[in-house]
N, C-alpha and C positions, 0 to 999 in steps of 0.2 A: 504493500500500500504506500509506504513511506516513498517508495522508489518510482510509482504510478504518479506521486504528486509530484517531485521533483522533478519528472518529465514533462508536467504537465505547466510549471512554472517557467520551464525553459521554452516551450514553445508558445507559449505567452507569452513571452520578454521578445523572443525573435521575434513575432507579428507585430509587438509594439515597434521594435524598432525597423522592421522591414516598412513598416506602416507610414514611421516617421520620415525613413528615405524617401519613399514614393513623395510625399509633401515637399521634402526639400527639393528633390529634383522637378515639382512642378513648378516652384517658388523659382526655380532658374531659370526656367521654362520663360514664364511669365515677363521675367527681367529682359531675359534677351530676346523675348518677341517687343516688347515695348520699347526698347532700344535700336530697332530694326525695321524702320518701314520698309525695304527693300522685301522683308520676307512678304509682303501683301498686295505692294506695287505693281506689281507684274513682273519685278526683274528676277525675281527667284523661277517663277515658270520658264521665266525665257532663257534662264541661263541653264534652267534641267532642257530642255530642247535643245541648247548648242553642244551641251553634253553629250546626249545621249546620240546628235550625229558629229561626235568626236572632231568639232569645228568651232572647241574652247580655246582658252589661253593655259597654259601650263602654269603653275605645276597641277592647277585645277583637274587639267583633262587626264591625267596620268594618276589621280586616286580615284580611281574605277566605282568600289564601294560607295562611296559620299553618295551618287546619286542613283546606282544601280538597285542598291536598299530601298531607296524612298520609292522608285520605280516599280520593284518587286509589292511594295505594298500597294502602290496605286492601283496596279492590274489586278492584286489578289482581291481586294476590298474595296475597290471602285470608287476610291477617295479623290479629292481631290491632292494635287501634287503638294500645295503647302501644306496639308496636313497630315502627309505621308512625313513630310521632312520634321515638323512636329513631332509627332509617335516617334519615330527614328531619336531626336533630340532628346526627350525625356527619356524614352526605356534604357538606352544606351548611357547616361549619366547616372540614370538609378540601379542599373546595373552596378557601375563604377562606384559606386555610392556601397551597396551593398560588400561585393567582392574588396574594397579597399578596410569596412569594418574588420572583415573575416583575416585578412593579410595581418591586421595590426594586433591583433589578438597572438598571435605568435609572440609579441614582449610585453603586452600592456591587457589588465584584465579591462573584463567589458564595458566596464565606466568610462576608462580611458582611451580604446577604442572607439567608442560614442563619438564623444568630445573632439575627436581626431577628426574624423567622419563631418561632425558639422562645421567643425572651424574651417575645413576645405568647402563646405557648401556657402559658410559665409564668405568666403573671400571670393567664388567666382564670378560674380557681380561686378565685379571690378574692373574684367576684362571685357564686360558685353559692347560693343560697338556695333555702329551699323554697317557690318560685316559680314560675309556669307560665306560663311568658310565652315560649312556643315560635315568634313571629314572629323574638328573637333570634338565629340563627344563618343565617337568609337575609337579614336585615338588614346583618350585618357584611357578607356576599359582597355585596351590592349599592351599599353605602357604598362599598366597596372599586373595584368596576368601573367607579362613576359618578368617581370621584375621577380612576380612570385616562383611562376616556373624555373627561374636561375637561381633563386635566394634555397627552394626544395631538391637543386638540383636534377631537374625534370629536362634530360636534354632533348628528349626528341617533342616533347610536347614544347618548349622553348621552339623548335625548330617549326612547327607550324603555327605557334602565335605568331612569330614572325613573319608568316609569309602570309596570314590574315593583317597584318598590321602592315606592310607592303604593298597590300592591294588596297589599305584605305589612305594611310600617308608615308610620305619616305620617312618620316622622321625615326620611324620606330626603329630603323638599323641603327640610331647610335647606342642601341640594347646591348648592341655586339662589347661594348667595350667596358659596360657593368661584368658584363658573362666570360668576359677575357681577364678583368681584374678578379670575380669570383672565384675562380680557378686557381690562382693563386696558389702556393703554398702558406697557412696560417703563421708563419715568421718569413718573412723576406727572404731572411739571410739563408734560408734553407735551399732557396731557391737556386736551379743548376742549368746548364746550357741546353742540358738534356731534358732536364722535365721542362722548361720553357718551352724547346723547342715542339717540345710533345702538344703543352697547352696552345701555343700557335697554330699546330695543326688540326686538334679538335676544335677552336677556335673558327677556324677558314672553312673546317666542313659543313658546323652548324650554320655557319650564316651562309652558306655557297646558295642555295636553294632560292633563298630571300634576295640574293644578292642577281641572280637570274632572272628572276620574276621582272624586280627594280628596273636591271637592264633592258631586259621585254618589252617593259611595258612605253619606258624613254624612248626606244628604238623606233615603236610603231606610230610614237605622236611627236617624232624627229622635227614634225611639220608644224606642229602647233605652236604660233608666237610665243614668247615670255611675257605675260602679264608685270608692264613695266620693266628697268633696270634689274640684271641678275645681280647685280654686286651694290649693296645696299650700307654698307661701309660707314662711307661719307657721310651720308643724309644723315643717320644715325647718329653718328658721333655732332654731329651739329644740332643734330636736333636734342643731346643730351646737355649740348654746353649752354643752347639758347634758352632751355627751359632753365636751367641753375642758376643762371646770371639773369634773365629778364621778366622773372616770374617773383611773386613775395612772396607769404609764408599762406598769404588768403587765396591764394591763387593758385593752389597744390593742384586744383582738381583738373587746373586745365596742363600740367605737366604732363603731360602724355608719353614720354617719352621717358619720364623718372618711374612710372608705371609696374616694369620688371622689379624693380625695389620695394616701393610700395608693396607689391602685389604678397610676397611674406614677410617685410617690412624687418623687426629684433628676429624674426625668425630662423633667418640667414645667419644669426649671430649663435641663437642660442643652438644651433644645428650644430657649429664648432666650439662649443664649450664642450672639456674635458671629453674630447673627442676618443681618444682612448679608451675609454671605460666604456664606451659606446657599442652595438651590436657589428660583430663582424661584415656582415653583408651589408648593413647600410654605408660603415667606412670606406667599404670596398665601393660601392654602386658609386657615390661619391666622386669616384674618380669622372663620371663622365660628365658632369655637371658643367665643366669648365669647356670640353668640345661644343656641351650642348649651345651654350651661350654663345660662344663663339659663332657657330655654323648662324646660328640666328641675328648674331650682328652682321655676320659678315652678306648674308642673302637672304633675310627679315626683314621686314617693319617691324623694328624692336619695340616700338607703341603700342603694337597686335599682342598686349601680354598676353593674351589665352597662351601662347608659345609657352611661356615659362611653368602653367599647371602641372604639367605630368612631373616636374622633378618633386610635387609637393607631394607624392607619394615616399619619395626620400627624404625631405628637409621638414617636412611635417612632425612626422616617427621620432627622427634624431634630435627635436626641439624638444618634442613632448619628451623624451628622456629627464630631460634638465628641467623640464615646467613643473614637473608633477612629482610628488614625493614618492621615495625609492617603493613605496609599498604598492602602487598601484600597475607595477610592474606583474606580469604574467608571473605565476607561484612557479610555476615550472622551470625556470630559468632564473639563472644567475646573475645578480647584477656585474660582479665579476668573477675573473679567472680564480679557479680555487685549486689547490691539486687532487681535488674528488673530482673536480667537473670541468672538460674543456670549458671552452670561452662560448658564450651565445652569440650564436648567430643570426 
């Protein structure tokens, strides 16, 4: 009996908070329809029709997914197009919503989990603009799954989140070099020519597949314009300095460009406090944070923060380490290295 009620208060607590997702991610929903007259205007139809006769602007036309999804639902359920891309928007954030709970529960019990969960619901508001860049919301789910897939070491299931995350945006190959530092040997210095070269090689295989597709799918829309300058640099870095120097302290909201900072603000900071004592895979994942920024300054609108969410699956986790007292960590794991118990990871 005793054991009948304890399952019966766990899947009450899930519904609660499965329940509570579903609301956040309509609460998003909402945000970035109202910030978006483009999705009602006509230009979101018009732009699934130059889509779908592959006579878009890149890198639009080369994430297949973004618009073949919404498509698939139109035709199954006789919707219209903005409302396919709708449903696609929420399920796929509450999805992310959901699966990012479930990841965090690996160091933090479920209070702290929560809390994880909605403080990335509250900060995506942030990045809504009127923008129509609908590959975002399967891209967080599949950042999210590939991170966990490499964190469980799951390589072949890694290997097709990757080439689902390939068909909706490139971004997700800079997974490869969380999944290349995970590999690792747990001391550095342990590390030899031999087993590097070994991790190298598993390395090049798992992502070879992803890395095929990527080439594939460039190849066939060789034709299709670039959507403005590919090398985004300059603009960037001017549009960092202009908003620093000719903006006041009342006028934050219109830095657009300071935006990527804002967007997890001391978070950034409390991520590298006592970073050592911190979970292995997340110091590791870490490594890619600094390509990722990069790639995005270098061929980004670095104002487009949505770009920067998917690391909040990493700098989230490693903040709330240091926000929340040592007890609200997962009982299962170790806040540190003991010599009863390797290091958590």
């Amino acid at each position: 009996m005793k054991i009948w009620l304890e399952r019966k208060d766990t899947i009450t607590q899930a519904f609660v908070i499965v329940s509570v997702y579903a609301i956040l991610s309509f609460i998003n929903l909402r945000s970035k329809l109202a910030s978006t007259p483009a999705w009602f205007n006509g230009m979101l139809s018009e732009n699934h029709e130059l889509l779908l006769q592959s006579v878009y602007t890149n890198n639009e036309q080369s994430r297949i997914l973004q618009y073949l999804i919404p498509e698939f639902l139109h035709r199954l359920f006789n919707i219209a197009i903005e409302h396919a891309y709708i449903f696609q928007r929420w399920f796929f954030i509450f999805l992310a919503f959901c699966f990012f709970h479930i990841y965090l529960k690996k160091w933090f019990h479920e209070t702290t989990a929560f809390a994880g969960v909605t403080l990335l619901a509250a900060l995506m508001p942030l990045v809504y603009f009127n923008h129509l860049q609908e590959s975002a919301p399967l891209m967080l789910l599949t950042f999210l799954l590939g991170l966990w897939a490499i964190r469980e070491r799951k390589h072949r299931l890694f290997l097709f989140i990757l080439i689902i995350g390939i068909l909706n945006n490139e971004t997700s190959l800079i997974l490869i070099l969380a999944y290349f530092a995970y590999q690792l040997p747990q001391r550095l210095k342990d590390l030899t020519y031999l087993s590097l070269t070994k991790i190298l090689g598993k390395t090049f295989l798992v992502s070879l597949p992803a890395t095929i597709v990527l080439v594939s799918i460039r190849w066939l829309t060789r034709e299709n314009p670039h959507l403005g300058t590919p090398w985004k640099l300059p603009y960037n870095v001017v549009g960092m300095l202009s908003n620093l120097t000719n903006l006041n302290i009342f006028e934050l909201h219109r830095a657009v460009y300071l935006y990527p900072i804002f967007l997890f603000g001391l978070l950034w900071i409390y991520s590298f406090l006592h970073f050592k004592s911190k979970p292995l895979f997340l110091r590791r994942a870490t490594f890619l944070i600094p390509f990722f920024i990069a790639g995005n300054m270098l061929t980004g609108n670095i104002y487009e923060a949505r770009q920067m969410l998917p690391l909040g699956f990493i700098i989230i986790p490693l903040a709330l380490w240091n926000l929340f007292p040592r007890d609200t960590h997962a009982p299962t794991h170790s806040h540190t290295l003991t010599k009863a118990t390797k290091e958590v990871d």
